[in-house]
PDB file with SEQRES, HELIX, SHEET and CRYST1 records, atoms N, CA, C and O in Angstrom:
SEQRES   1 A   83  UNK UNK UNK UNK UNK UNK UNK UNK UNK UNK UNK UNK UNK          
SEQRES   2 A   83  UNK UNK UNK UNK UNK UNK UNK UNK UNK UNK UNK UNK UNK          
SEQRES   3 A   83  UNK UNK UNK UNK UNK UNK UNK UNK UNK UNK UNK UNK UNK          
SEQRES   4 A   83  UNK UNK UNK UNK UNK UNK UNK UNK UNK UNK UNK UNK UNK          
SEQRES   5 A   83  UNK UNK UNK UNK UNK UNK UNK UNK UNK UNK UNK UNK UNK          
SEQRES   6 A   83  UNK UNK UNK UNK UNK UNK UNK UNK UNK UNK UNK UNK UNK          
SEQRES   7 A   83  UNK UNK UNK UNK UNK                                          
HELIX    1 AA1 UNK A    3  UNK A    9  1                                   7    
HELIX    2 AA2 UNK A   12  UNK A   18  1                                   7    
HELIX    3 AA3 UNK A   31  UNK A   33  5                                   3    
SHEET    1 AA1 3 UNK A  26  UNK A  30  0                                        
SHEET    2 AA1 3 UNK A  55  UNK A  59 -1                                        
SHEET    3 AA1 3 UNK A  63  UNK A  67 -1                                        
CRYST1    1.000    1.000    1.000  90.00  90.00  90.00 P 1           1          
ATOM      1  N   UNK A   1      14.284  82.561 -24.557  1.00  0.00           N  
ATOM      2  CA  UNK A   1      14.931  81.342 -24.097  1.00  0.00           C  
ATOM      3  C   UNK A   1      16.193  81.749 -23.333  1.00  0.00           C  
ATOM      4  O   UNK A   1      17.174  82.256 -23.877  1.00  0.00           O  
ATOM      5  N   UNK A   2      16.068  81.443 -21.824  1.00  0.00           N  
ATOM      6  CA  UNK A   2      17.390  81.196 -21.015  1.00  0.00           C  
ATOM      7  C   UNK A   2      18.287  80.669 -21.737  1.00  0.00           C  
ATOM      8  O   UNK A   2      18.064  80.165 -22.838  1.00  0.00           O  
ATOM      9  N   UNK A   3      19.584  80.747 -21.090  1.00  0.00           N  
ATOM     10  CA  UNK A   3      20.714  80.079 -21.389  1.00  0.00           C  
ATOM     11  C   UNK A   3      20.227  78.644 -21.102  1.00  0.00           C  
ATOM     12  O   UNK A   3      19.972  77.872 -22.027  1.00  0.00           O  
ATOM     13  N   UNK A   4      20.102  78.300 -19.806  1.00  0.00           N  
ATOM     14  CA  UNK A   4      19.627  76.639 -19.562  1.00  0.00           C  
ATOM     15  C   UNK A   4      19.279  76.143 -20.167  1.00  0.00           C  
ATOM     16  O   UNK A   4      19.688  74.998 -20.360  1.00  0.00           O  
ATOM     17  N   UNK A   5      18.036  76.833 -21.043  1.00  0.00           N  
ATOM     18  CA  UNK A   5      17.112  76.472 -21.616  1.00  0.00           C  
ATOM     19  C   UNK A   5      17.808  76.034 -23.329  1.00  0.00           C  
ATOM     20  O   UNK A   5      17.566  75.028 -23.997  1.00  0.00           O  
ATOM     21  N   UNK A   6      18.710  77.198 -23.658  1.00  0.00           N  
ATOM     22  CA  UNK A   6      19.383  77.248 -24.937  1.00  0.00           C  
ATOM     23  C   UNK A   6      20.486  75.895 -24.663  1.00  0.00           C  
ATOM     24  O   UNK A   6      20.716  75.160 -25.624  1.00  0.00           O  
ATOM     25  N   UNK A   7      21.001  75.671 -23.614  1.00  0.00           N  
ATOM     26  CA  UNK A   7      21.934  74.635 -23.470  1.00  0.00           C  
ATOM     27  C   UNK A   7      21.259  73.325 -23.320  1.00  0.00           C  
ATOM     28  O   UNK A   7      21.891  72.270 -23.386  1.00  0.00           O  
ATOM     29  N   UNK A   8      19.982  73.379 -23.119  1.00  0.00           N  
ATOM     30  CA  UNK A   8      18.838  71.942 -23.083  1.00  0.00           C  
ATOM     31  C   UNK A   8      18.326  71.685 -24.490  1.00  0.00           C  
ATOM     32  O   UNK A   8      18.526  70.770 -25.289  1.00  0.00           O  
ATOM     33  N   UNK A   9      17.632  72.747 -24.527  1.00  0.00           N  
ATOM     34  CA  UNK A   9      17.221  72.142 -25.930  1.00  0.00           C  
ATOM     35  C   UNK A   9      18.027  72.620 -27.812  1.00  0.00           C  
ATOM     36  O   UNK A   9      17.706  72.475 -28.991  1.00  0.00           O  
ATOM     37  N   UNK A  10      19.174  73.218 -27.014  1.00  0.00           N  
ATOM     38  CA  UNK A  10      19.563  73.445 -28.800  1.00  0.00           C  
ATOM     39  C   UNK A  10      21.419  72.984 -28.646  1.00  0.00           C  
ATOM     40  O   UNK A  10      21.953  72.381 -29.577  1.00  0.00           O  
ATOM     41  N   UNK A  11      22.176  73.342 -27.448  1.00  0.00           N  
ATOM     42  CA  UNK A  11      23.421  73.039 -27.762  1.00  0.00           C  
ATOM     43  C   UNK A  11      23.418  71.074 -27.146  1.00  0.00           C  
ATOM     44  O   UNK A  11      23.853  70.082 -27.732  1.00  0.00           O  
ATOM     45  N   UNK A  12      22.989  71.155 -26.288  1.00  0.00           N  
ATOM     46  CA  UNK A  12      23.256  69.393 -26.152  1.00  0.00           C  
ATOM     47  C   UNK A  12      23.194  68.766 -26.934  1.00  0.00           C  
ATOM     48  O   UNK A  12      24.240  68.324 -27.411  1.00  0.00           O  
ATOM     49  N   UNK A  13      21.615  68.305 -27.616  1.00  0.00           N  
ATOM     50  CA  UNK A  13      21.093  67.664 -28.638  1.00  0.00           C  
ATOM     51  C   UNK A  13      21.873  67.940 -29.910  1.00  0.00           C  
ATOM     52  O   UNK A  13      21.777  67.106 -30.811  1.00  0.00           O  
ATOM     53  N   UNK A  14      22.472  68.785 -30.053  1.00  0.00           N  
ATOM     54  CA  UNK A  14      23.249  68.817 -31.299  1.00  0.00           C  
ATOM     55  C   UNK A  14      24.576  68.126 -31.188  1.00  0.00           C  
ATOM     56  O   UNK A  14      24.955  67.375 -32.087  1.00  0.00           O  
ATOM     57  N   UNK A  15      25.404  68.388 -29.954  1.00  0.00           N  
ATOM     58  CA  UNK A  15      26.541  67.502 -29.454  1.00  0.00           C  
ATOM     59  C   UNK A  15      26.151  66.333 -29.738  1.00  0.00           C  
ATOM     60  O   UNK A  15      26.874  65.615 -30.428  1.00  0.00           O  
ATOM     61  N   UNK A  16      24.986  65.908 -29.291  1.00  0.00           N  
ATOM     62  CA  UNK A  16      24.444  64.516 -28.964  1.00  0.00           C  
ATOM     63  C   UNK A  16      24.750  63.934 -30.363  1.00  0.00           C  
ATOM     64  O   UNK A  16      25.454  62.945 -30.569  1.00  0.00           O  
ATOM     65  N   UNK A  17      24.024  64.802 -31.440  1.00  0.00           N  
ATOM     66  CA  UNK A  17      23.854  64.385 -32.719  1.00  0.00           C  
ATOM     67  C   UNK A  17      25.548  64.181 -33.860  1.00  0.00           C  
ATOM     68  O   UNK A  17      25.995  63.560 -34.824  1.00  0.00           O  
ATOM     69  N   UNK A  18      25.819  64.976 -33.076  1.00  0.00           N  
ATOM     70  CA  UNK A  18      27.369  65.248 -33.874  1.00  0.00           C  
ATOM     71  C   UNK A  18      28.226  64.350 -33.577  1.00  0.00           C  
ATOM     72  O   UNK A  18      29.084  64.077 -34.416  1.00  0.00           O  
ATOM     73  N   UNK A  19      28.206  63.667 -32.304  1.00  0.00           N  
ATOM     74  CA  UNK A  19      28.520  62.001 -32.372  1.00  0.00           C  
ATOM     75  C   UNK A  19      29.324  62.780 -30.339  1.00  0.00           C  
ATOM     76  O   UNK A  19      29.472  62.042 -29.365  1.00  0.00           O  
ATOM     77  N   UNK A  20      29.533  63.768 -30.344  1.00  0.00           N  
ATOM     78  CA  UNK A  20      30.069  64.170 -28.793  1.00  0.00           C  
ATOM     79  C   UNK A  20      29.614  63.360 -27.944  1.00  0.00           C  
ATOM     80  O   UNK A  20      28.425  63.072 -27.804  1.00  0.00           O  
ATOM     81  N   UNK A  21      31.014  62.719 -26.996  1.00  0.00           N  
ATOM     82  CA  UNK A  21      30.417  61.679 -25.988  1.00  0.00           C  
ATOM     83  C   UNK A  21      30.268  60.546 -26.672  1.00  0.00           C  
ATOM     84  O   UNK A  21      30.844  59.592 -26.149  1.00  0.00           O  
ATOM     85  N   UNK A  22      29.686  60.316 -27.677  1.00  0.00           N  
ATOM     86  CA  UNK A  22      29.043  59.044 -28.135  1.00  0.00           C  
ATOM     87  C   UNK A  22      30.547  58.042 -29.214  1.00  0.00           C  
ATOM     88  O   UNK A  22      30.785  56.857 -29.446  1.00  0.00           O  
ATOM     89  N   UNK A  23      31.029  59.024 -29.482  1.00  0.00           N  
ATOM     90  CA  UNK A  23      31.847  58.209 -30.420  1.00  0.00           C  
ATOM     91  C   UNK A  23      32.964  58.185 -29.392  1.00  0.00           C  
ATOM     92  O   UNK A  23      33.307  59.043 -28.579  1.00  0.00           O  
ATOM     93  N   UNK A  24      33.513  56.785 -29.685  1.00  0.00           N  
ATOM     94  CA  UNK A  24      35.024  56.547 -28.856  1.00  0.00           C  
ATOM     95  C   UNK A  24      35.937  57.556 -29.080  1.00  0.00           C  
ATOM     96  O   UNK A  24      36.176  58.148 -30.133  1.00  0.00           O  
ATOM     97  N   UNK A  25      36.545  57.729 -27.712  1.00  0.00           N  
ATOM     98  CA  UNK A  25      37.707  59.163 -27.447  1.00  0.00           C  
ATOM     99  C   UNK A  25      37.193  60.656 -27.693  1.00  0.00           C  
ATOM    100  O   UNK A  25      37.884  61.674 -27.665  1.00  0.00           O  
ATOM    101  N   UNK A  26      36.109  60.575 -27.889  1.00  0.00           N  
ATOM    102  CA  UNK A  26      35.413  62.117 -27.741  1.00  0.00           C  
ATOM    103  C   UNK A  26      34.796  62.569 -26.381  1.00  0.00           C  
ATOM    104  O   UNK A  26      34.728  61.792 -25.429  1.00  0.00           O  
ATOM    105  N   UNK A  27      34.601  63.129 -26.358  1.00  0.00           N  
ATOM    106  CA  UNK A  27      34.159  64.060 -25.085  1.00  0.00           C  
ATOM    107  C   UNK A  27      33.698  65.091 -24.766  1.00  0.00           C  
ATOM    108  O   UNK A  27      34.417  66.006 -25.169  1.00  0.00           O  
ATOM    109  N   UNK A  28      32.861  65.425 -24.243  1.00  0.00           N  
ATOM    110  CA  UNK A  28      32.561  67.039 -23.464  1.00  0.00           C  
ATOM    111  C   UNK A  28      32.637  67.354 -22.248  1.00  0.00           C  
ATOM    112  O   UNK A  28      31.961  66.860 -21.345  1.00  0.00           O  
ATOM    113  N   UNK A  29      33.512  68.244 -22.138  1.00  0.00           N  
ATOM    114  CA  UNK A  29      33.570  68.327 -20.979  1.00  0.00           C  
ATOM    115  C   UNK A  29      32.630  69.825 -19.923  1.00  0.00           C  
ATOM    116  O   UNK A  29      33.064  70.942 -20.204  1.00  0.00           O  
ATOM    117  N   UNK A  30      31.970  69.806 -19.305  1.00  0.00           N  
ATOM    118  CA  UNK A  30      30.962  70.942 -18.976  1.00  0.00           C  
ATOM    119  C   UNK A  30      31.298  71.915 -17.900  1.00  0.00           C  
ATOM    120  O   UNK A  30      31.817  71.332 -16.948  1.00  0.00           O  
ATOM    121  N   UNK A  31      31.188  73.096 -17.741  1.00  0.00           N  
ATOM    122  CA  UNK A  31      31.272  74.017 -17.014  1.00  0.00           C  
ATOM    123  C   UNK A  31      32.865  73.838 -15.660  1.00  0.00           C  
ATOM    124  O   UNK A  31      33.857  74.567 -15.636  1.00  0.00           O  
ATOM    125  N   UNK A  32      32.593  72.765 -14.814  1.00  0.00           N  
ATOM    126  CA  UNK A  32      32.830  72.855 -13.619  1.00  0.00           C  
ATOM    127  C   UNK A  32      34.180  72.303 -13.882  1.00  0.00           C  
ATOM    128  O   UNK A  32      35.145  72.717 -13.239  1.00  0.00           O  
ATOM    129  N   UNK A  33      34.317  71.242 -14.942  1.00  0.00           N  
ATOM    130  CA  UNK A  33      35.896  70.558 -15.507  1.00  0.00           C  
ATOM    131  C   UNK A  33      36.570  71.389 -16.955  1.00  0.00           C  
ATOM    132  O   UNK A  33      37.380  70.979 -17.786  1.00  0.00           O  
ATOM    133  N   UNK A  34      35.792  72.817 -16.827  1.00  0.00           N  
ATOM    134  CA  UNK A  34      36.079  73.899 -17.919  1.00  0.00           C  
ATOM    135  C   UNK A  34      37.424  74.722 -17.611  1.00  0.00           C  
ATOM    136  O   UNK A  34      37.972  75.367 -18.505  1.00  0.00           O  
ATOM    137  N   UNK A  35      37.728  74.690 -16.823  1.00  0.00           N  
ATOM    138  CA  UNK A  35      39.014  75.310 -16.481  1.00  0.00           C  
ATOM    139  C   UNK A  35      40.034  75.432 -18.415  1.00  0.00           C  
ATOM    140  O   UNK A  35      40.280  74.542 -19.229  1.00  0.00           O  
ATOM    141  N   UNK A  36      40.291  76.703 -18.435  1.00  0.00           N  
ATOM    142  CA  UNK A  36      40.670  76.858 -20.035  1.00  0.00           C  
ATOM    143  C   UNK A  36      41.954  77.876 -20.502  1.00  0.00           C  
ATOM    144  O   UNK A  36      42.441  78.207 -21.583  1.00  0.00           O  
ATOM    145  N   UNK A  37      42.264  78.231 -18.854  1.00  0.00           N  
ATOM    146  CA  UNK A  37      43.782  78.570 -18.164  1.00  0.00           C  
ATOM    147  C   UNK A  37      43.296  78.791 -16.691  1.00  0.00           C  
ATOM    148  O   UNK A  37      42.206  78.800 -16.119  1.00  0.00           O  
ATOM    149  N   UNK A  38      44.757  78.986 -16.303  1.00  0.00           N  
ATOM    150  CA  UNK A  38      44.979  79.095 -15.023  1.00  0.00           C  
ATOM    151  C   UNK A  38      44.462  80.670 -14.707  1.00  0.00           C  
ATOM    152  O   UNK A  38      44.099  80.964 -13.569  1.00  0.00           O  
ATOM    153  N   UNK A  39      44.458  81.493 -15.617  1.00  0.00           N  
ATOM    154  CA  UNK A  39      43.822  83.307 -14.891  1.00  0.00           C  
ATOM    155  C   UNK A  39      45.474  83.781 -15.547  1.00  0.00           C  
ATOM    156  O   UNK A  39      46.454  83.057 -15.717  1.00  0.00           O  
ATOM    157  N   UNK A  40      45.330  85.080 -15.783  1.00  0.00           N  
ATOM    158  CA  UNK A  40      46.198  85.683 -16.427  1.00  0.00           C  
ATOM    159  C   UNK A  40      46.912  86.322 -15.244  1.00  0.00           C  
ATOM    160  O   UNK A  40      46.373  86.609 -14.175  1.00  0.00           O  
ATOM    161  N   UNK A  41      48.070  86.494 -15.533  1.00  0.00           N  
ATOM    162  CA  UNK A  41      49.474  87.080 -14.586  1.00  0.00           C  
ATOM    163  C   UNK A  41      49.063  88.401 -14.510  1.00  0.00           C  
ATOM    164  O   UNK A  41      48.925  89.260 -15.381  1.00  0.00           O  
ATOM    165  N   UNK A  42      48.821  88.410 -12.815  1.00  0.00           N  
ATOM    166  CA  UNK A  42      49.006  90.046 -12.283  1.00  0.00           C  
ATOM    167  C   UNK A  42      50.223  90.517 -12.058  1.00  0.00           C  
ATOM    168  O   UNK A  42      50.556  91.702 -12.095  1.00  0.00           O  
ATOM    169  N   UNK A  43      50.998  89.449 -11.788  1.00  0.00           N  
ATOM    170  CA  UNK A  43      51.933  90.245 -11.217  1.00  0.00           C  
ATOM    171  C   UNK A  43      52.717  89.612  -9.977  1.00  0.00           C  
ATOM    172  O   UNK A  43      52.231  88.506  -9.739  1.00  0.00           O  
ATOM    173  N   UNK A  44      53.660  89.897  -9.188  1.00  0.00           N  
ATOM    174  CA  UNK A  44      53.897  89.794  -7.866  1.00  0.00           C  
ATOM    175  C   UNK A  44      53.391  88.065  -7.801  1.00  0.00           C  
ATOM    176  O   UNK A  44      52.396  87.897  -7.096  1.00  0.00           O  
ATOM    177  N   UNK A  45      53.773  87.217  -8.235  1.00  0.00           N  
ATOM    178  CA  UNK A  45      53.269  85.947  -8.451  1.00  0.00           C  
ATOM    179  C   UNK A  45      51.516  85.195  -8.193  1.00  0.00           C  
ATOM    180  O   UNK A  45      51.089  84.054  -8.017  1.00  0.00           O  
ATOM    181  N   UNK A  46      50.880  86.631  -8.303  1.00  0.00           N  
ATOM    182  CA  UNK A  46      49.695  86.303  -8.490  1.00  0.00           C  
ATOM    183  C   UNK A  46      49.143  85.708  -9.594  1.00  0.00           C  
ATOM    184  O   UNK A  46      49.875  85.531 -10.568  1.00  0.00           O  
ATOM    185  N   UNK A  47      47.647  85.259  -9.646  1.00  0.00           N  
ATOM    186  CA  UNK A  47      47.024  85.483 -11.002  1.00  0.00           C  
ATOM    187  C   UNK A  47      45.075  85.841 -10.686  1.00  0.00           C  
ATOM    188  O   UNK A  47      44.240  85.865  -9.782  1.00  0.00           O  
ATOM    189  N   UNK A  48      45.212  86.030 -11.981  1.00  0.00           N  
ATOM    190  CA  UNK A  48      43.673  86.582 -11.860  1.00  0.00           C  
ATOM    191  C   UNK A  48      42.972  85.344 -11.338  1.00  0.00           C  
ATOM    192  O   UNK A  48      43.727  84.589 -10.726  1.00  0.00           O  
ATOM    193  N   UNK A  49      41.391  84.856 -11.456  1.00  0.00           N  
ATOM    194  CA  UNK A  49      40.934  83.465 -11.080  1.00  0.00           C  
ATOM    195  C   UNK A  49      40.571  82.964 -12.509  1.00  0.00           C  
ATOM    196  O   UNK A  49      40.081  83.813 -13.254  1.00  0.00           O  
ATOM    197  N   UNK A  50      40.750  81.640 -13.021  1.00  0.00           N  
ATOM    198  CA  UNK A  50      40.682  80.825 -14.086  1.00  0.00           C  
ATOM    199  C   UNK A  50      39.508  81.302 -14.739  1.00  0.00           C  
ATOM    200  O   UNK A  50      38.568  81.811 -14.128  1.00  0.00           O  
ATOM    201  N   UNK A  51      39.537  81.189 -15.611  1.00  0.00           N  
ATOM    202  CA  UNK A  51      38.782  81.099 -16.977  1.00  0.00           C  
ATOM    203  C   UNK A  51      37.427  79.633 -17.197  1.00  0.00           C  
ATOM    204  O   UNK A  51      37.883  78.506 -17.393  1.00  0.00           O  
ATOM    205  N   UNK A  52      36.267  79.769 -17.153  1.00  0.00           N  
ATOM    206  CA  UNK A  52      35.320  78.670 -17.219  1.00  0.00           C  
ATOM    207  C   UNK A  52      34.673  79.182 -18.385  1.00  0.00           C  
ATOM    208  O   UNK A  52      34.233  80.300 -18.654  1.00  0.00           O  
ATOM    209  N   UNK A  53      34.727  77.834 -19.173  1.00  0.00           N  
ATOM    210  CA  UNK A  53      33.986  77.875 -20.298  1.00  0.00           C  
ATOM    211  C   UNK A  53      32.700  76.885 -19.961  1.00  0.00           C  
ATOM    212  O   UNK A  53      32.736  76.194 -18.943  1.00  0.00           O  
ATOM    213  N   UNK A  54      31.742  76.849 -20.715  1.00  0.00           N  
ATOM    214  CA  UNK A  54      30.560  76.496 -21.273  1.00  0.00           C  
ATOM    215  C   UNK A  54      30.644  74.862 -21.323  1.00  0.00           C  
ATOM    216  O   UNK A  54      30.181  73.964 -20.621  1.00  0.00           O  
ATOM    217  N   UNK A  55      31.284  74.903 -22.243  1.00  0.00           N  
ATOM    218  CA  UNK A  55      31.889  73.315 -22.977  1.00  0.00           C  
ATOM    219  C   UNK A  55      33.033  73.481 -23.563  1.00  0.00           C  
ATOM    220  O   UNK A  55      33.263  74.396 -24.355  1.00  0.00           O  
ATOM    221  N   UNK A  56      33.787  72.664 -23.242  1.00  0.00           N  
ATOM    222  CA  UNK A  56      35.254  72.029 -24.047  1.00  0.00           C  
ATOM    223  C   UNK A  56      34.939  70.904 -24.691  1.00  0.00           C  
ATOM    224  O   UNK A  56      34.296  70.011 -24.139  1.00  0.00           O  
ATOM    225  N   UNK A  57      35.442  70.817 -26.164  1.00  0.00           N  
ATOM    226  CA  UNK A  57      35.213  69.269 -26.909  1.00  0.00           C  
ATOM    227  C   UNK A  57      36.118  68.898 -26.984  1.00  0.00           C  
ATOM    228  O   UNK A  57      37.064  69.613 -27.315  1.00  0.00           O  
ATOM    229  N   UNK A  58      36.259  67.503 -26.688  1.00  0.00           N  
ATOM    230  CA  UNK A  58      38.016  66.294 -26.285  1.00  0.00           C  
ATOM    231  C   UNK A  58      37.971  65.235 -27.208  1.00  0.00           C  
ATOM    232  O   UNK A  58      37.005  64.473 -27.252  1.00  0.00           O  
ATOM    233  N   UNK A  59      39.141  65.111 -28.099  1.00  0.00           N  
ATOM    234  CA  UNK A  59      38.989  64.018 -28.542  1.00  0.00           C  
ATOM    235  C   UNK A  59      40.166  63.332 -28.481  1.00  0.00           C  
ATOM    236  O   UNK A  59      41.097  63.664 -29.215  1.00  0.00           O  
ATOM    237  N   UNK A  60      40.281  62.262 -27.577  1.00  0.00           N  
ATOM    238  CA  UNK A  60      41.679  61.520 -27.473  1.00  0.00           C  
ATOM    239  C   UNK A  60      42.010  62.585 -26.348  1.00  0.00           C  
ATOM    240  O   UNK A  60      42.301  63.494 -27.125  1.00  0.00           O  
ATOM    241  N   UNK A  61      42.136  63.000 -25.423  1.00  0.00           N  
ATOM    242  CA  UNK A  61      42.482  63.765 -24.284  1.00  0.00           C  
ATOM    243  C   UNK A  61      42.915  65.252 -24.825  1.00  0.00           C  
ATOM    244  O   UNK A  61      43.070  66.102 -23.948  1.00  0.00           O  
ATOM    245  N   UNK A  62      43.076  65.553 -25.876  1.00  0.00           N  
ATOM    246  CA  UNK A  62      43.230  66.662 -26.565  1.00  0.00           C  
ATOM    247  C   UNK A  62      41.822  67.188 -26.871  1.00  0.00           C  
ATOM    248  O   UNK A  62      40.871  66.671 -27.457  1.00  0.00           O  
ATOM    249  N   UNK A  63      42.063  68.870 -26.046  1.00  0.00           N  
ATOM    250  CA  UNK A  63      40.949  69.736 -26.202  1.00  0.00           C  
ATOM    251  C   UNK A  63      40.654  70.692 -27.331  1.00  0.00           C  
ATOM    252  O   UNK A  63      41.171  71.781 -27.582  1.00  0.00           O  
ATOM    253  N   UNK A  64      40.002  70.237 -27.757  1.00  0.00           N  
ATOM    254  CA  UNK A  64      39.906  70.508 -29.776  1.00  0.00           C  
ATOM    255  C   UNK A  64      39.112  72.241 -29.602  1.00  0.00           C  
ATOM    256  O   UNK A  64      39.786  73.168 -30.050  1.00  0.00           O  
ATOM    257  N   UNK A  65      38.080  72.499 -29.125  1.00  0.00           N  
ATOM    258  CA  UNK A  65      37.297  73.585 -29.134  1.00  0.00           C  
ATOM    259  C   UNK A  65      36.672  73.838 -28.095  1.00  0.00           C  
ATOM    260  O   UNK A  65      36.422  72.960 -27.270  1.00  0.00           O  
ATOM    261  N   UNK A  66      36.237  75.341 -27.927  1.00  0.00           N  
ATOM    262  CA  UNK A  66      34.997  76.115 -26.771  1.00  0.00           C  
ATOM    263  C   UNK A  66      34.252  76.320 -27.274  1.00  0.00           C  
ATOM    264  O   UNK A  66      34.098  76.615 -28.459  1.00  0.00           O  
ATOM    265  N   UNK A  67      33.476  76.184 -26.293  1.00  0.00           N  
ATOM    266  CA  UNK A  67      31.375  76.511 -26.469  1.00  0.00           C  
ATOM    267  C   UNK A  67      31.587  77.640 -25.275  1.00  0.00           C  
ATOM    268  O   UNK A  67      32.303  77.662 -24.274  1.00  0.00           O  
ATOM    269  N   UNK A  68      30.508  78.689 -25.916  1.00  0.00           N  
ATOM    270  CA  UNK A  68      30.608  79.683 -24.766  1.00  0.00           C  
ATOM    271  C   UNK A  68      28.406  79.644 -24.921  1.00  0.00           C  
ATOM    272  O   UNK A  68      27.807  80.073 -25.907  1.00  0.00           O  
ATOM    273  N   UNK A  69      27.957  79.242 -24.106  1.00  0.00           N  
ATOM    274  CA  UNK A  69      26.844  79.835 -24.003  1.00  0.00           C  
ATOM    275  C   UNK A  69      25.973  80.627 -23.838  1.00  0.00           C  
ATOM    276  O   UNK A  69      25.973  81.079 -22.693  1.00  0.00           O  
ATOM    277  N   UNK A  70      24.912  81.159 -24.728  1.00  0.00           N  
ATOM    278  CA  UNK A  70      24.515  82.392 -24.293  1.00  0.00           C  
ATOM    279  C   UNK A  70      22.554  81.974 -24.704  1.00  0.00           C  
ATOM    280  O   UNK A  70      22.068  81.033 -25.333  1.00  0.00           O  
ATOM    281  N   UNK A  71      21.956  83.058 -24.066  1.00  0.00           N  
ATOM    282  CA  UNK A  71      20.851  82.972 -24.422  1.00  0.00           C  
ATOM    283  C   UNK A  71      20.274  83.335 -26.034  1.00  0.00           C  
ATOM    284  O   UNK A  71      20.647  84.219 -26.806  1.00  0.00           O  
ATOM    285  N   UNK A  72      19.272  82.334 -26.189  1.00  0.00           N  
ATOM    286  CA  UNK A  72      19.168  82.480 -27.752  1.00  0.00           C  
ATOM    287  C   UNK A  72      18.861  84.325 -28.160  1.00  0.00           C  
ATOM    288  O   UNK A  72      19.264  84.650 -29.277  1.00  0.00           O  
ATOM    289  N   UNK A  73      18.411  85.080 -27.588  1.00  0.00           N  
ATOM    290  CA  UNK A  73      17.886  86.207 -28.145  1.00  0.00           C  
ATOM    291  C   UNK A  73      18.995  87.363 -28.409  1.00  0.00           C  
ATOM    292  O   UNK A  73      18.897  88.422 -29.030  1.00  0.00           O  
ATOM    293  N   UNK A  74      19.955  86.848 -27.797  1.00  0.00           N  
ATOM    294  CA  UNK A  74      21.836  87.569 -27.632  1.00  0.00           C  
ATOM    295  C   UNK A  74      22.427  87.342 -29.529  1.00  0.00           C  
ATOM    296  O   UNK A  74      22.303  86.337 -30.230  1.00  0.00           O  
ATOM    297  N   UNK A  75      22.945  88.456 -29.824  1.00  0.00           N  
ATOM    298  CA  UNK A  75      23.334  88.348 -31.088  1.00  0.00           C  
ATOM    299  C   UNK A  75      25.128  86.980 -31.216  1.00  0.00           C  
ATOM    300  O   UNK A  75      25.927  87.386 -30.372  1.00  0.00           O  
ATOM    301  N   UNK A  76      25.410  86.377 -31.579  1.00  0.00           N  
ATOM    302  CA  UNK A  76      26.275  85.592 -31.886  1.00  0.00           C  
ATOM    303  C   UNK A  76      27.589  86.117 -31.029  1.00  0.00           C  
ATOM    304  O   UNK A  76      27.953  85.486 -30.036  1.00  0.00           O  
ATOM    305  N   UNK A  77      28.257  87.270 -31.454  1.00  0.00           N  
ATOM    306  CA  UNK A  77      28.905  87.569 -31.362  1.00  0.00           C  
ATOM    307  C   UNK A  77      28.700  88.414 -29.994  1.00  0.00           C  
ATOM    308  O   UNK A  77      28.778  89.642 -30.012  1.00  0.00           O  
ATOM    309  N   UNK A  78      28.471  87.793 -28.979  1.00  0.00           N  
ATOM    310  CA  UNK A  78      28.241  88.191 -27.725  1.00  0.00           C  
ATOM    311  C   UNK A  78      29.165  87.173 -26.567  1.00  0.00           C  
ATOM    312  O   UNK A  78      29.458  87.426 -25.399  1.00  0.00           O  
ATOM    313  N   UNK A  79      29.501  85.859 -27.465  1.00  0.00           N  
ATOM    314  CA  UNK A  79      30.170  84.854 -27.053  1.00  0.00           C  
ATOM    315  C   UNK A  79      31.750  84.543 -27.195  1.00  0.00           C  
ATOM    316  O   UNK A  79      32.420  83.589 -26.799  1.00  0.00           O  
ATOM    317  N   UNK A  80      32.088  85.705 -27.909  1.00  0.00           N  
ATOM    318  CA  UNK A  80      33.439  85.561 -28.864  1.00  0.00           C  
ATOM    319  C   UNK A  80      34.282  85.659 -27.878  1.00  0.00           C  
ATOM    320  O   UNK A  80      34.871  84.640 -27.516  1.00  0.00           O  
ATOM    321  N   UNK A  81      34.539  86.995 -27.184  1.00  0.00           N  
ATOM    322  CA  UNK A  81      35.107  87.456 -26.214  1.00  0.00           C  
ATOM    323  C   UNK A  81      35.424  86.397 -25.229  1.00  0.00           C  
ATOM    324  O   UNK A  81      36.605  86.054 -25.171  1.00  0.00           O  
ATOM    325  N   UNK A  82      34.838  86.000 -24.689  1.00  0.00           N  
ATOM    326  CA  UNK A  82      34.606  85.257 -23.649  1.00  0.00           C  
ATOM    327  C   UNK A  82      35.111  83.981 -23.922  1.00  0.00           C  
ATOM    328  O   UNK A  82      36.235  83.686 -23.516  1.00  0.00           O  
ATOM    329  N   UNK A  83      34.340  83.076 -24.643  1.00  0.00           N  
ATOM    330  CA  UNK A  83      35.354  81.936 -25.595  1.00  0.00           C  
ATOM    331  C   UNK A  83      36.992  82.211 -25.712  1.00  0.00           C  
ATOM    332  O   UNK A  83      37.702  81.441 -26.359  1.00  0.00           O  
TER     333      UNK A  83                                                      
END                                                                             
């Protein structure tokens, strides 16, 4: 199982179920509105490029947790880092 595939049929449906989205002032927010900093300081007033997560969960405009997605056959702890 792809990631797509792991994010279709096992992480949505569980959001779905856990009340995400569905209950007033909750939220998910997905990939493209994942921004989770701005990119870490190089230096010389640069920065690296932002950080995209998976899923962010919102409740009341406050971003409670990350989802980092991975394909089901990837051991758990393949997501930590990255999260």
């Amino acid at each position: 199982m792809n990631e797509a595939e792991t994010r279709a049929e096992l992480i949505d449906p569980a959001l779905k179920a856990a009340g995400w989205g569905e209950v007033e002032g909750s939220g998910v927010q997905r990939e493209r509105h994942c921004e989770i900093s701005p990119g870490r300081l190089l230096g010389g007033g640069r920065r690296a490029e932002a950080e995209i997560a998976d899923y962010i969960l919102v409740h009341n405009n406050q971003r409670l947790a990350v989802i980092e997605a991975k394909r089901r056959d990837l051991e758990s702890a393949e997501g930590v880092a990255r999260a």
